[in-house]
C-alpha positions in Angstrom: 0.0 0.0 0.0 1.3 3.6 -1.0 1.2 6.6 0.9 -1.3 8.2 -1.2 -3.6 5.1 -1.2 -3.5 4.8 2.5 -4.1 8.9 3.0 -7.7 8.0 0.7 -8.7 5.0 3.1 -11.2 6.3 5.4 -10.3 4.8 8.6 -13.1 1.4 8.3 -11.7 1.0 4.9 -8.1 0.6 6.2 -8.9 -2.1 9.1 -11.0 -3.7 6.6 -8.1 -4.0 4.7 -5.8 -4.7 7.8 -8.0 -7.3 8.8 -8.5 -9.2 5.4 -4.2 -8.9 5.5 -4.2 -10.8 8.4 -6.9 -13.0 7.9 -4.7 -14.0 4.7 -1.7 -14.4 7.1 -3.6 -17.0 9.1 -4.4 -18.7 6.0 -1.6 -19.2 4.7 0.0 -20.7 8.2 -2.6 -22.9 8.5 -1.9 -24.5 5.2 1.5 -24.9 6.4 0.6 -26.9 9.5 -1.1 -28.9 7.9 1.5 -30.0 4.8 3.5 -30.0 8.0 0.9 -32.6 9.5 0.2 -34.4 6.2 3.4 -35.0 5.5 4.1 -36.3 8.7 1.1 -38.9 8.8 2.3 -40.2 5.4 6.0 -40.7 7.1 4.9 -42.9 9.9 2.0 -44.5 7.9 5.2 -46.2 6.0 6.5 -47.4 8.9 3.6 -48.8 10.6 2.0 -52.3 9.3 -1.1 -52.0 6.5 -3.6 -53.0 9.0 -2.9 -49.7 11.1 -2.8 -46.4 9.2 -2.9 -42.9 11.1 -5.0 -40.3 9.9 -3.7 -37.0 10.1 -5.8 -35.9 12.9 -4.6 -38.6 15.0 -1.4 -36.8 15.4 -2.8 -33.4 16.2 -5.8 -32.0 15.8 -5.9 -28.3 15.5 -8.7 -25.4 16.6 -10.5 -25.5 13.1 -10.4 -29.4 12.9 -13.3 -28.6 15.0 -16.8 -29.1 13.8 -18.4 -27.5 16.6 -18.4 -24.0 15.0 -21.0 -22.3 12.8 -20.6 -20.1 10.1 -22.5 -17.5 9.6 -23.5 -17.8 6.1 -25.7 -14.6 6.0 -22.8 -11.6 7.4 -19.9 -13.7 5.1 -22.5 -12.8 1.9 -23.1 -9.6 3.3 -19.5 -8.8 4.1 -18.2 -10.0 0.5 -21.2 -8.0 -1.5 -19.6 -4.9 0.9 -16.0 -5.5 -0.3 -17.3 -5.7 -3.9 -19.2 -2.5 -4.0 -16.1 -0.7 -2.7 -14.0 -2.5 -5.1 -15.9 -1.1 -7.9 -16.4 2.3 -6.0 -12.6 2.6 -6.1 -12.2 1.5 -9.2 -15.1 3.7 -11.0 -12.8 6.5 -9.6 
């Protein structure tokens, strides 16, 4: 992000932004734990017999393994028709 682009961010539009940034961040490490963990499970699963194979969350299962937690459908739609309006706000510029 450029100086000028960040002075034309009202402030929302900037933590939107700084939010989505991290958001990706977490993304991304997340798909490195679990090459991390994939990887792994296909190491031991060559060194154990065929009748017992590991699954990956049998090493470690992680916070979002979890299938307790809703999403809501509804403010992700709403939050994605926001970003796109902007998008074509800023670019109608």
């Amino acid at each position: 992000m450029g100086v000028n682009e960040f002075y034309d961010y009202l402030p929302k539009h900037f933590w939107n932004k700084l939010d989505g940034f991290y958001e990706l961040e977490n993304i991304r490490e997340r798909t490195r734990w679990e090459r991390t963990r994939w990887q792994t499970t296909l190491l031991l699963n060559i060194q154990i017999g065929k009748g017992k194979k590991i699954k990956p969350t049998d090493l470690i299962e992680f916070e979002w393994d979890k299938k307790d937690k809703k999403i809501d459908y509804e403010k992700l739609k709403a939050r994605a028709e926001y970003v796109k309006k902007m998008s074509e706000y800023k670019n109608n510029k």
